[in-house]
N, C-alpha and C positions, 0 to 999 in steps of 0.2 A: 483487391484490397477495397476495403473500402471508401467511401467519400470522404474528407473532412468535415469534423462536427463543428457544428454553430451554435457556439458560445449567448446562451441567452440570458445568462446572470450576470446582474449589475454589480457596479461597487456599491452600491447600495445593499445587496444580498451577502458581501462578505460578512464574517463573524466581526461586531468589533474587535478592533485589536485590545484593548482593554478587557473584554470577556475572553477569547483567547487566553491571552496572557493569567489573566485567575484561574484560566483551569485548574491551577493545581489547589490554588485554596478549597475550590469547590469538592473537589474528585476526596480530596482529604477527608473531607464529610460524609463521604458517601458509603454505607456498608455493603459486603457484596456484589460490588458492581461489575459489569467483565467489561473487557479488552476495551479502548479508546481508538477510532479511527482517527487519525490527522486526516485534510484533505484541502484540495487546493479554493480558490478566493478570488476576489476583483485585487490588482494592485496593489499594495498598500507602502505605508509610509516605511523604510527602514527602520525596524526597530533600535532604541537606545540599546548600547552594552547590557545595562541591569536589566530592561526589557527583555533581551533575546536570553541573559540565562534561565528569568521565570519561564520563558516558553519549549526550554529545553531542560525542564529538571524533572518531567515527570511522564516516562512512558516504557514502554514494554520492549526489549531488547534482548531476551534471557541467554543469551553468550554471555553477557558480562554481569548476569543476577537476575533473580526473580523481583527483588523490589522494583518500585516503582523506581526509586535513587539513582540504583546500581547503575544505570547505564551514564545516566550523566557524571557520576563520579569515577566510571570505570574507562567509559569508550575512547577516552584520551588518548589509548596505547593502541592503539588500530590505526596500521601505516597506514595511507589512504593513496600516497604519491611514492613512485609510481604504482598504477591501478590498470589491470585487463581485463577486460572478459571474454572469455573464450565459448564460442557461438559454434556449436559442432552438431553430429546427428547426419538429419536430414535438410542439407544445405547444398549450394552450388561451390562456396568460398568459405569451409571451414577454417579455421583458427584463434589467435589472440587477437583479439581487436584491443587497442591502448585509448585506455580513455581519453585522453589529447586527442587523436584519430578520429575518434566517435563524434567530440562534440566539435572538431573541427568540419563535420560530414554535417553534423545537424545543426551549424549554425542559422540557417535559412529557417529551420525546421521550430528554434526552440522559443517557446511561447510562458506566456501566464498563463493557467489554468483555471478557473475557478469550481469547483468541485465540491459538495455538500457528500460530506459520507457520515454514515450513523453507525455507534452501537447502542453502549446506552445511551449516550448524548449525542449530539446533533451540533454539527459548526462547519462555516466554511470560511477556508483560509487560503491564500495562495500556494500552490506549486508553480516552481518554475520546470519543463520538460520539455521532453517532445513525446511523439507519439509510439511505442514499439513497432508499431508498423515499418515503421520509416530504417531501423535496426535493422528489424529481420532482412528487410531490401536489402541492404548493405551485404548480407550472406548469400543473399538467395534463397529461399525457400522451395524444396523439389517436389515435385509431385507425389503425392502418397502420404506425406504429414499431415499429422491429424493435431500433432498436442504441441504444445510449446514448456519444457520443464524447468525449472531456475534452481539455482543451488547459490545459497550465501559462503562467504567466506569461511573458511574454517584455520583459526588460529591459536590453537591452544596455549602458545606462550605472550598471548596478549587478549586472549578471550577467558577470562578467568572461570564465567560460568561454564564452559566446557566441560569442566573437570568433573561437572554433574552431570547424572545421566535423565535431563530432565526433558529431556526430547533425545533421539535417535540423530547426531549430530554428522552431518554437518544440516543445518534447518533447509528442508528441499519446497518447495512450492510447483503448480501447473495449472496451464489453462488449455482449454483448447483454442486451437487454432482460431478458430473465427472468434473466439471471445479476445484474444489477443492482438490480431489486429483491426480490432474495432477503432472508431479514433477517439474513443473516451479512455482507453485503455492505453497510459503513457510509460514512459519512463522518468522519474523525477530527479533535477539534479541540483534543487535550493528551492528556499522558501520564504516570503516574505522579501522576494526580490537577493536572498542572502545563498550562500552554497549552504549543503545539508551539511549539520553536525554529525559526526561521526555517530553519536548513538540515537538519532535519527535515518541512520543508513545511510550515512555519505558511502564514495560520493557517487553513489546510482541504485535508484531502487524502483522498485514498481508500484504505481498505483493502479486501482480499479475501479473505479467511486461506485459501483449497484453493487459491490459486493462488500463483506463484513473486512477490517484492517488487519485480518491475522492471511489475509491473501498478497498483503502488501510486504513483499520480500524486500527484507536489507539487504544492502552492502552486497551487489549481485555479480559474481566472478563467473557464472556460466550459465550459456540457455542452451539447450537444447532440443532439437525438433525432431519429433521421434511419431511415427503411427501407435503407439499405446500408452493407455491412460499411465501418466507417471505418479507416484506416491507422490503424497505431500503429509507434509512433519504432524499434524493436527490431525488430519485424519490418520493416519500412519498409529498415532498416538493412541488414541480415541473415538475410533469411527462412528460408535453410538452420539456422541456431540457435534461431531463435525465432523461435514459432508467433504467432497471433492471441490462440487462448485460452489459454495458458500456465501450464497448468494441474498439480500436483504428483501426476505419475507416474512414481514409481520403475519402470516397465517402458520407458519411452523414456529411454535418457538424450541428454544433452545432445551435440552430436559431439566435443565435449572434455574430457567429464568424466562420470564413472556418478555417476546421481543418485538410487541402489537404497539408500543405505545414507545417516544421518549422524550428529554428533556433539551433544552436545547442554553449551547453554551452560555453563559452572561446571563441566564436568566435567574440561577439561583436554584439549589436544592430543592426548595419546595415551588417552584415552577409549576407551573398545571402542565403533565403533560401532554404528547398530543401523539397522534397514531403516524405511525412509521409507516412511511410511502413504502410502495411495490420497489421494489427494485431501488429503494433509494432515493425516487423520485425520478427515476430515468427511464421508466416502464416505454415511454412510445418511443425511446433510441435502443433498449434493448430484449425485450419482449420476447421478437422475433426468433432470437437466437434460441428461445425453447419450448419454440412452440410444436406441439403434443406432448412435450415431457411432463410426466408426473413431476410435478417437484415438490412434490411431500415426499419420495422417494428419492431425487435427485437431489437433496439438498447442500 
């Protein structure tokens, strides 16, 4: 496994919470635009009630709708307690692991994050998690695994988008092995010091920060650790758009959109923008993990 990472962003480098929070004014304005990564931040203050609904009224969740709305006016009906996930495959201690279980295992373990992730726009904002490294230990890990896969909830009498076939459902995601337990590569379980709302992906879901937020599985009821590449929903979907590893390179863009340049939260629509780091900005932590790969091929 490897080391723990070190944390070199300030509270200074969080996103204001006050630009946070406008995301939605802003995004409202905006024609066009794809997916929004959330990502973690230095500390911040607990938000007020009104505060935390602005911050939860506007993101991608297509179980319960394609709008931006849908999820915050839908995700209410998603039991969250009690909650398993079941960690099977290529392990030593298959089974259900109970969320109580988990985060009573990673209480030592679970941290603030602070994490810049980009698509079009750019912010960093607290997660609270721990690492999936630290998970997979809990199972074991056996030798010969190569990929780590996740599969979100599937609940059609409380997931209303379901009923559309707007993805191949139930929504699957994957990484590899070494991308997964990297220790920038967590599991998140709140934000802004607060547990995640339901249509934010309570209450556990994955972040990646070098990679785009459509890799950022909700609401995650199973991993599995398997030797071959597992499907995931977007490429499954769309392979000409999106790759496997999905990874933030302003030198490939997107076939619909240059993904070289962007803007960054609080700053305003017409913001100058600015050029999209390698990897998110985390090039000399994860680099390594593909080196010789073409990745205008690998994308």
């Amino acid at each position: 496994m490897a080391g723990r990472w070190i944390n070199d962003l300030t509270r200074a480098d969080a996103t204001p919470e006050a630009g946070f929070l406008n995301r939605r004014q802003i995004m409202a304005g905006m024609a066009g635009a794809g997916l929004v990564a959330m990502a973690g931040g230095a500390r911040a203050t607990t938000p007020e009630p009104d505060d935390w609904d602005v911050i939860t009224q506007y993101n991608n969740y297509y179980e319960f709708g394609t709008g931006k709305d849908d999820p915050a006016e839908k995700a209410h009906r998603l039991t969250t307690e009690p909650w398993s996930v079941t960690i099977d495959g290529m392990v030593e201690r298959p089974g259900a692991y109970g969320f109580d279980e988990i985060m009573q295992a990673m209480t030592m373990e679970e941290r603030i994050y602070r994490f810049r992730c980009v698509e079009a726009w750019s912010m960093v904002v607290p997660w609270n998690g721990f690492e999936l490294a630290d998970l997979l230990d809990m199972a074991g890990v056996k030798e010969g695994a190569k990929y780590v896969a996740f599969e979100t909830v599937l609940r059609p009498d409380e997931m209303p988008g379901v009923r559309f076939p707007v993805l191949d459902w139930p929504y699957v995601e994957g990484l590899r092995l070494d991308e997964a337990v990297h220790p920038l590569t967590i599991m998140a379980t709140g934000i802004y010091d607060r547990p995640i709302p339901n249509q934010n992906g309570a209450p556990l879901r994955l972040v990646v920060p070098w990679k785009y937020g459509f890799k950022s599985i909700k609401s995650v009821v199973r991993i599995t650790l398997t030797d071959t590449q597992p499907p995931t929903s977007w490429n499954t979907s769309n392979p000409r758009e999106y790759g496997f590893y999905s990874n933030v390179n302003p030198e490939v863009d997107h076939p619909r959109w240059s993904q070289a340049s962007e803007r960054t939260i609080g700053g305003g629509f017409f913001a100058k923008r600015k050029p999209t780091l390698m990897f998110n900005g985390y090039e000399s932590e994860v680099a390594a993990l593909y080196e010789g790969m073409d990745l205008r091929e690998h994308f």
